[in-house]
C-alpha positions in Angstrom: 22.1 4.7 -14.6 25.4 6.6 -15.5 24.3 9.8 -13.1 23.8 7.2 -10.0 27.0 7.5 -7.3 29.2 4.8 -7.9 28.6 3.4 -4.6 24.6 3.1 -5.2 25.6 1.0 -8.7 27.5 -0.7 -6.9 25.4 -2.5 -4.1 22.3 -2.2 -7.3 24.7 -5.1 -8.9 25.3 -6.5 -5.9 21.8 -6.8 -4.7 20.1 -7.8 -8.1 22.5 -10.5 -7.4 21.8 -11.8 -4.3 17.8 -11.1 -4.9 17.3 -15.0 -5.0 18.4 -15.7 -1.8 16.1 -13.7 -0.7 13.2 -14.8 -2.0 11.9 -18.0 0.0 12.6 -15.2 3.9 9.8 -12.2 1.7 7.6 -15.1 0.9 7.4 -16.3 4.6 7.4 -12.4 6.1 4.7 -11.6 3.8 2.6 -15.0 4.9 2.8 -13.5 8.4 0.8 -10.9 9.1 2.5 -10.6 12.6 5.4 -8.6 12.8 8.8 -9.6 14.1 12.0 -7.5 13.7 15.4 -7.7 13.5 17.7 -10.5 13.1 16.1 -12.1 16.1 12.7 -11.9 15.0 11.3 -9.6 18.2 7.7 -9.8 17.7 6.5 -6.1 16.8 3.9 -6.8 20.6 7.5 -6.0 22.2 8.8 -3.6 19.6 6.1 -1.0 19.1 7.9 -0.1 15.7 4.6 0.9 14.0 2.5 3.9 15.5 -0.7 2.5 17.0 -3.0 3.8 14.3 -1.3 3.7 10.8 -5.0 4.2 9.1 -4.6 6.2 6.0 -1.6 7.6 6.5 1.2 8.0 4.0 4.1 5.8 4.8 7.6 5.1 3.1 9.8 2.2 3.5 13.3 3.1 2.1 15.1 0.3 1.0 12.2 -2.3 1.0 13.8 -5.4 -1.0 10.8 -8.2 -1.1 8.6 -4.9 0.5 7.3 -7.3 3.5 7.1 -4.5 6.0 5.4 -2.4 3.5 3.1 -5.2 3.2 2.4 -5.2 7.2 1.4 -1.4 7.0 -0.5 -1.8 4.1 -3.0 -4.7 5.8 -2.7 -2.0 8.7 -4.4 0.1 6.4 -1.8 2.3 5.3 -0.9 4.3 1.9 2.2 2.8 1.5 5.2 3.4 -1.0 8.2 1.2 -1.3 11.4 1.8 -2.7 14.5 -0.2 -3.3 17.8 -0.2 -5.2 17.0 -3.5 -6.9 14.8 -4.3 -9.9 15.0 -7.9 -8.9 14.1 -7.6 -5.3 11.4 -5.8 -6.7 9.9 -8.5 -9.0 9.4 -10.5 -6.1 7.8 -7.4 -4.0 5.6 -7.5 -7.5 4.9 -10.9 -7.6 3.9 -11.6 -4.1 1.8 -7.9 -4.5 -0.2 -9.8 -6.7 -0.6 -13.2 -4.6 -1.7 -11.7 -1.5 -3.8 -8.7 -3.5 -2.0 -6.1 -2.2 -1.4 -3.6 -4.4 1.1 -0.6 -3.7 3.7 1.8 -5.3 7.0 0.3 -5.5 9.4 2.4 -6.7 13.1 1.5 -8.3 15.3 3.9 -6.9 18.4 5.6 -4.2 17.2 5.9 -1.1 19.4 8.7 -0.9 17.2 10.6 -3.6 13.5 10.1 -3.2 11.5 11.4 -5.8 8.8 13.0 -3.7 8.4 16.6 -2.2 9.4 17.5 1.2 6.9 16.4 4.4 5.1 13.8 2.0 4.8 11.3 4.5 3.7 10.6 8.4 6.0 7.7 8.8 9.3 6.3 7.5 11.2 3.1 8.1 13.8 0.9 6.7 14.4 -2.7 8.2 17.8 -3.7 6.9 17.5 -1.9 3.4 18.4 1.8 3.4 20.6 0.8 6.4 23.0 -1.5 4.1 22.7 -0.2 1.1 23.0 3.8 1.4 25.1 6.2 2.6 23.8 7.2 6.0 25.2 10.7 6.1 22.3 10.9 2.6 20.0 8.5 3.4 19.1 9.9 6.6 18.8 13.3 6.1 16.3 12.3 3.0 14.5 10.3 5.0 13.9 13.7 7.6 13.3 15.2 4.5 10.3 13.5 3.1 8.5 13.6 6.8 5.8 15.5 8.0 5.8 17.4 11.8 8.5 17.4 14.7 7.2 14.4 15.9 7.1 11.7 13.8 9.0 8.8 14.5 11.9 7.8 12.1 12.9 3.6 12.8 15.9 2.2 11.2 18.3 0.0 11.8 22.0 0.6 13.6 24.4 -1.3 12.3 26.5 -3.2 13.2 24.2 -4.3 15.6 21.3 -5.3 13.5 19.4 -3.6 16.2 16.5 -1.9 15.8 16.1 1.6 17.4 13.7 4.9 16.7 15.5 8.6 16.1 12.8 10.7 16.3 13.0 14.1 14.2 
C-alpha cells in the first residue's frame, strides 16, 4: 500500500470507514432492478445513462463502493468489472453478489490506475465513486484510456453538483 499516492490512502481509510453507512442505501439499490440516479433518484426511463443494448459487452464501473450499478448492467446482461478503493465497501458488493447470484469481478484498487490494457471496455461509468474519491485530472484520462472507439459514451458525475452528465470521448 506504501507505492499508492497519499491522497488515494487517504480517502481508502476514509472510506473503509464510512463503508457501514453505506450498507443498508447498496442493499436497497441492489433490491431495485430499476434504475434511478443521482442524489435525486432520476429514474434511468429519464436518464438514458445506459446504452440501449448492454448485451455482452464489457463494462467498467470505476469507483463502485456496494457495486449496485454494476449490478444493474450485469442483470442487463453485461460483462461487468467493478472496482473501488475500499476493501470494506467491497465485502458488501461480495456479500450481496452472493444473495442476488450475481457473480462479477470486483476489483480493490485506484481508479486512477486500472489494471487492464488500453480499449478493454465498450462502456465506463462511475456514479459518485471515482468522482469523490480520485483525482480527476487521472481518473479521467484512465477512464478514456480503458475504452474502446470514438464513440463511446463516458457518464460520471460533476461535482459539486451531484449531477449527472455524459462526456463523450
Amino acid at each position: 500500500m506504501t507505492d499508492l499516492p497519499e491522497h488515494v490512502r487517504r480517502n481508502r481509510d476514509h472510506w473503509d470507514q464510512l463503508a457501514k453507512t453505506y450498507v443498508a442505501a447498496g442493499e436497497r439499490a441492489w433490491a431495485n432492478n430499476s434504475p434511478s440516479w443521482g442524489i435525486w433518484s432520476v429514474p434511468e426511463s429519464e436518464v438514458g445513462m445506459f446504452p440501449d443494448d448492454l448485451a455482452g459487452r464489457d463494462v467498467i464501473e470505476l469507483g463502485c463502493g456496494t457495486a449496485y450499478v454494476s449490478s444493474w448492467l450485469a442483470r442487463r446482461g453485461a460483462r461487468v468489472i467493478g472496482i473501488d478503493n475500499s476493501e470494506q465497501q467491497l465485502a458488501t458488493a461480495r456479500r450481496l453478489q452472493r444473495e442476488y447470484g450475481l457473480d462479477f469481478p470486483l476489483i480493490h484498487g485506484n481508479a486512477e490506475t486500472v489494471p487492464y490494457p488500453d480499449a478493454s471496455f465498450d462502456f465506463a461509468i462511475s456514479e459518485y465513486g471515482a468522482g469523490l474519491w480520485a483525482d480527476p485530472q487521472r481518473w479521467v484520462p484512465e477512464a478514456a484510456r480503458l475504452l474502446r472507439g470514438r464513440e463511446t459514451p463516458l457518464p460520471h458525475q460533476c461535482l459539486p453538483a451531484h449531477a449527472m452528465c455524459a462526456i463523450r470521448r
